[in-house]
N, C-alpha and C positions, 0 to 999 in steps of 0.2 A: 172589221176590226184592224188596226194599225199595229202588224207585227213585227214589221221589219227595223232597224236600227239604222238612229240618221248619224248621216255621216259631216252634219252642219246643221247646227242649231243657229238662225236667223230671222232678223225682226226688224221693223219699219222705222226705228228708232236709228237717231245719229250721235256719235260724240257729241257733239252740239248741242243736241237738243238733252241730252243727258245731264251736261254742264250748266244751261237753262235749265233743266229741272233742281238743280242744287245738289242731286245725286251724286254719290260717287260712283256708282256702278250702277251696271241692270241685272236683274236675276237673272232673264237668259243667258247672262253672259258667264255669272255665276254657277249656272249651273252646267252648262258645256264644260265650263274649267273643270268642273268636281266629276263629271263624266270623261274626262278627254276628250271631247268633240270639238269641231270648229265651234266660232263663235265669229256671227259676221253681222255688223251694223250695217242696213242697207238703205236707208231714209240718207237723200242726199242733204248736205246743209245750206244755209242761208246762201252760199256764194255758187255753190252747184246748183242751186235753185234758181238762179239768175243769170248765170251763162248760158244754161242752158233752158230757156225759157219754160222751167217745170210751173203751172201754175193750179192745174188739175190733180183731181183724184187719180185720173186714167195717167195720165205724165207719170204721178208718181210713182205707179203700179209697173209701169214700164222700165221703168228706173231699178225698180227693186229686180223686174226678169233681168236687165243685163246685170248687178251685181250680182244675182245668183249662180247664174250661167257662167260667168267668169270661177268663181267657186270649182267648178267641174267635178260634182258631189251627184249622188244618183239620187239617193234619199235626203232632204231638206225636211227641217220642220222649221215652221215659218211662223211668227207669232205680228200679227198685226190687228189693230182697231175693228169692231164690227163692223164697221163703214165700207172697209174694204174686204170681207171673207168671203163675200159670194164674188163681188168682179173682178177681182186678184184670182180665188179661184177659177173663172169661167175665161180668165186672161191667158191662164197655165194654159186649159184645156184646147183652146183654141190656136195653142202653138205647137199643141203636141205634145203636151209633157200630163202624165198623172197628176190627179190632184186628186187629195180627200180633206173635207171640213169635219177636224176631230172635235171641236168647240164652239160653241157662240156664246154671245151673251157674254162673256166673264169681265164683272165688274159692273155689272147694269146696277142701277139704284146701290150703288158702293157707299153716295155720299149720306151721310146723319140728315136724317129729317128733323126738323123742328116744329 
């Protein structure tokens, strides 16, 4: 069970890609505010994507360890796609850092069937 209080609530999501989405905000960010927690967008955008030659899963996931790590937070909770929750986690473990997978699946079969 996850008891401890993060000190950064963070997700694989960009400005960018939020503005593409048409959104104005994201809930995690939302809700860090209404917590006082950080709130850190860590998906690079189209132009950090192309400097720096991210073009994978595993790229992107590495991408997100250095924006984390620069954070310099003990406790992170980290909100990203099912895609990535086992090899993002198994990416943490492998560099040394705890990890625990509090969720899966959320949003599976979300869309209206017809």
């Amino acid at each position: 069970m996850f008891t401890k209080k993060a000190g950064l609530i963070a997700e694989e999501f960009s400005e960018e890609a939020l503005s593409r989405s048409n959104a104005e905000n994201s809930i995690a960010r939302i809700v860090s505010g209404r917590l006082g927690v950080q709130h850190m967008f860590c998906g690079p955008d189209s132009q950090q994507r192309a400097s720096r030659g991210i073009l994978t899963h595993s790229e992107r996931e590495e991408y997100w360890l250095t924006r984390l790590l620069s954070a310099n937070q003990q406790v992170v909770l980290f909100l990203c796609g099912d895609t990535h929750t086992k090899p993002f986690s198994d990416l943490l473990k492998s560099r040394g850092h705890n990890a625990s997978i509090l969720s899966r699946d959320w949003g599976r079969d979300w869309m209206l069937k017809s």
